[in-house]
N, C-alpha and C positions, 0 to 999 in steps of 0.2 A: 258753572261759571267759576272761575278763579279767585279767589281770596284770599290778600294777604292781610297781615296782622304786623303791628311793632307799637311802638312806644316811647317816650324818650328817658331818661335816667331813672328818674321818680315812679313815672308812670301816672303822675297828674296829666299828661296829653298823652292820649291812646286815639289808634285810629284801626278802619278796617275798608282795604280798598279792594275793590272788584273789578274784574275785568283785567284786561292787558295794559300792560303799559306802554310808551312810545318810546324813551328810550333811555339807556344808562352811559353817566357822563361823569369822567372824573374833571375837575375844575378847577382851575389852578388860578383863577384870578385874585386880587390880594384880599379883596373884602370878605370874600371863602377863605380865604388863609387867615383873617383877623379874625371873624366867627366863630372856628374851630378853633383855633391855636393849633392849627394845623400846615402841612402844605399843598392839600389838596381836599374838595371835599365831593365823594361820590355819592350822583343824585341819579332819582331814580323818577320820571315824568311820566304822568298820573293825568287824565282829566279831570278837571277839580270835581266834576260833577260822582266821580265816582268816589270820591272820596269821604266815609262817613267817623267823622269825632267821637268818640267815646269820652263822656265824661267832656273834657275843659280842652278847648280848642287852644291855639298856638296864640300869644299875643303878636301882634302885627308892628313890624316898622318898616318905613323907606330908607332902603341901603343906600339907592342911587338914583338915578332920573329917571333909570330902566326898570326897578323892579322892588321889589320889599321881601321879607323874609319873617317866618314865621318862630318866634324863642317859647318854650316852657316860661310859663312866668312864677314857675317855683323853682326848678331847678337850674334853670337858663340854656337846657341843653336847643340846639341850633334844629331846627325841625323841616322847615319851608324853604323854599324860595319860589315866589313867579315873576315873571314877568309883568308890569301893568297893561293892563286889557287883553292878557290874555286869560284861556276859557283852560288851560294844564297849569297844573303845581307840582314844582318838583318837590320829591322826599326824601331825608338824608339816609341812603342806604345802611348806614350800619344801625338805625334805630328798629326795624323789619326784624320779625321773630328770626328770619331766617335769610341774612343780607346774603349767604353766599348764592342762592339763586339768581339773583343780579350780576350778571357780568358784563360792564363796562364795554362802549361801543368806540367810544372816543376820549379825546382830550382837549378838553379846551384853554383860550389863555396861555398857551405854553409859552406865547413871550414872559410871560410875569411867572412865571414856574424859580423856584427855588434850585440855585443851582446846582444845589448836589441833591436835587427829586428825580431820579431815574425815573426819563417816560418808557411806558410802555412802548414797545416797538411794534407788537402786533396787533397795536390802537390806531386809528386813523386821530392826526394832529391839527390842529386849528390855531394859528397864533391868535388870535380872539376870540369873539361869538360866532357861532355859526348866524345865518341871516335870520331873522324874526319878523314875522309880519303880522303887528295886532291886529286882532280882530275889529270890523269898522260897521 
């Protein structure tokens, strides 16, 4: 089975995931742009259950109505995002021992995209989310 490995800044939050993942997504919505201090942030979706903490889990907050995001609460680096009630969490690609493995399937939010952020062109585009349906 597959194992990957990352960490965030400090490495007070370490994690080690197994298995496949579903899929890689760069994210251009603004609350990812405020997060990062960035204009986009690429995640990488994980079923939570395969996902094991080493050491000090991510502290948790509600971003939106739709979902929460998980911070280092020593160094503040951006680690999480899911969905509420769903059973996957995404993980910020560039924290993975080795993010270039992760290559980006799409884009989302591209209405709210920064406009001098060149999209990928050989990304499939979504001016929003793609569709979500929690788990019931």
């Amino acid at each position: 089975m597959t194992h990957y490995r990352g960490s965030c800044l400090c490495g007070h939050v370490a994690f080690v995931v197994e298995g496949a993942y579903n899929n890689v997504t760069n994210c251009h919505c603004t609350t990812c742009q405020k997060v990062s201090g960035a204009p986009y942030v690429t995640w990488v979706e994980f079923p939570t259950a395969h996902i094991t903490w080493i050491g000090a889990e991510p502290t948790w907050r509600t971003s939106s109505e739709k979902g929460e995001r998980g911070f280092c609460p020593e160094c503040g680096s951006t680690v999480t995002f899911r969905f509420l009630g769903s059973d996957a969490t995404d993980l910020a690609c560039v924290l993975f021992d080795d993010p270039s493995i992760f290559a980006p399937s799409d884009e989302l939010y591209t209405d709210s995209r920064q406009d001098w952020a060149v999209l990928n062109e050989r990304l499939t585009h979504f001016p929003k989310e793609r569709a979500f349906k929690p788990k019931t």
